[in-house]
Steps between C-alpha positions, in 0.01 A plus 500: 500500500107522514470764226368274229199611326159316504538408129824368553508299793756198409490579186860512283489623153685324287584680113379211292383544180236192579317724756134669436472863382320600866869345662687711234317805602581406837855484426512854353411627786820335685761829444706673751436789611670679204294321275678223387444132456722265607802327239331255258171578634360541165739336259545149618411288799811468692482563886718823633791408734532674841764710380256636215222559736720721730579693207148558371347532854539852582414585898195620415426203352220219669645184432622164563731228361427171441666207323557740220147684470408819613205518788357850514385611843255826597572722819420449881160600655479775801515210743780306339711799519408596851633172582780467331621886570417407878757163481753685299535760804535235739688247381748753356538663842528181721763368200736846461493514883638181574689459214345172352512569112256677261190521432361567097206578365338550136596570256809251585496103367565187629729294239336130559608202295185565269398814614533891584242575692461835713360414892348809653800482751792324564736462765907389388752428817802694495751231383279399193517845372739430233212328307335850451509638161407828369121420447494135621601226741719212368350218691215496740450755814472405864183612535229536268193661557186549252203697561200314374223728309189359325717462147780334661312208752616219221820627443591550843373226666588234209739605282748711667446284764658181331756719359656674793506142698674360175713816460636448860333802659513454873210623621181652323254723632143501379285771627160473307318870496227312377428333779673667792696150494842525627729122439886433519726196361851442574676241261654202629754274400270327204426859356119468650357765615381462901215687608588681795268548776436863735595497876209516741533867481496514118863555403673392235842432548754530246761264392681756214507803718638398839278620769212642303146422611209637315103497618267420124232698694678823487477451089130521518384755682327825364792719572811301529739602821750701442781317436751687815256379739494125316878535547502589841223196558766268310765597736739625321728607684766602333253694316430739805832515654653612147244795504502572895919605416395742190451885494462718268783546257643147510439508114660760407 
C-alpha cells in the first residue's frame, strides 16, 4: 500500500486520553468515508479488533490495520496508478490464461498475524483460494507487491517489509516510483527475505507465478508499453493461442 499521507508516514493513532490536543485533532479527522469514527475512538482507549475495523472500514475508506489501531492512508499519484493499472493487466492476463490462481487488488486486505494491510496487488494460487474472504485474505498471499510513493518509502521498505517476511509472504515485490528502483525477495526457509538478482537481460523471474518474467525498465518509461505487446514479449503462449481460436460471438 503506498497511499499514506506525508503527515502520517508510520504514524498509528492510538485513542488515549494521555495524548496532546494537536493528536486529538488528528484523530477526528480519522472517519470513514460516511463520516464516522471508529468504536471507542472517543470514549476510552481500547484498540479495535480486526473484525471491528472491517465493519467500520467502508470501501471507500483509506486505511490500514495494525495491532489494533487504525493507520489512515491518502490516494495513489498519476504514476503510481499507471503502474499499478499496467501490472494488474498483465499479471491478470498471464494468471486467467494459464490458470494459476487470482490476482486482487485494493480495496481487498491481507489478514496478517498483527495486521490488515492492503498491497497494491496481489497474486493467490488456485488451491489457496479457500483463504479468500469477502473483503480480505485469511493468511498471507503468494505474492505481494507494493508500489512505493514518496509517503510510503518507510513503510514499504521497513515496516511492511518485516511484516510480510514474518507473516510468511513468499515473495515481495518492491517497485520504488521514487526512484525508478525495481527489487524482489523470495522467503526462505528462516522467513528472511533473499534479495533476488535480474538476469543479464534484466528479467525478473518469478517464483509465485510459474513462468512469469517481468523487465523493471518497462515500469519507468514515459509511456509504459502496452501491456498485449509485454504479454506477447513474456511469451505467453497460451495467451495467444487462446485468442488466435476466438471470433466474434464466442461470448454470447
Amino acid at each position: 500500500m503506498t497511499r499514506t499521507s506525508s503527515t502520517q508516514v508510520d504514524s498509528v493513532w492510538q485513542s488515549s486520553p494521555a495524548n496532546s490536543k494537536e493528536q486529538r485533532n488528528e484523530q477526528a479527522t480519522i472517519v470513514n468515508s460516511a463520516g464516522e469514527a471508529p468504536p471507542h475512538w472517543v470514549t476510552s482507549d481500547s484498540k479495535i479488533s480486526y473484525a471491528e475495523f472491517l465493519d467500520w472500514a467502508d470501501e471507500d475508506t483509506l486505511a490500514e490495520w495494525v495491532d489494533g489501531n487504525v493507520v489512515m492512508t491518502s490516494p495513489a499519484n498519476v504514476k503510481h496508478q499507471d503502474i499499478g493499472r499496467f501490472l494488474i493487466v498483465v499479471l491478470e492476463l498471464f494468471v486467467t490464461t494459464n490458470n494459476l490462481g487470482k490476482i486482487l487488488q485494493p480495496p481487498f486486505q491481507m489478514k496478517l498475524s498483527s495486521s490488515g494491510r492492503e498491497p497494491d496487488l496481489i497474486f493467490v494460487k488456485k488451491e489457496r483460494l479457500s483463504l479468500l474472504q469477502n473483503s480480505f485474505m485469511q493468511g498471507p498471499a503468494d505474492l505481494a507487491v507494493e508500489i512505493v510513493s514518496p509517503e510510503s518509502i518507510a513503510r514499504d521498505h521497513e515496516t511492511k517489509f518485516g511484516e510480510y517476511a514474518a507473516g510468511g509472504v513468499p515473495e515481495y515485490w518492491l517497485l520504488d516510483a521514487t526512484e525508478n528502483t525495481a527489487t524482489f525477495y523470495q522467503l526462505d526457509a528462516n522467513r528472511q527475505y533473499q534479495l533476488i538478482p535480474l538476469d543479464p537481460q534484466g528479467r525478473y523471474f518469478s517464483n509465485s507465478i510459474a513462468g512469469l518474467w517481468l523487465k523493471p525498465a518497462w515500469l519507468w518509461r514515459q509511456s509504459l508499453p502496452n501491456p498485449l505487446d509485454a504479454l506477447f514479449e513474456i511469451g505467453n503462449t497460451k495467451f495467444t493461442d487462446y485468442f488466435s481460436h476466438k471470433k466474434p460471438g464466442d461470448l454470447a
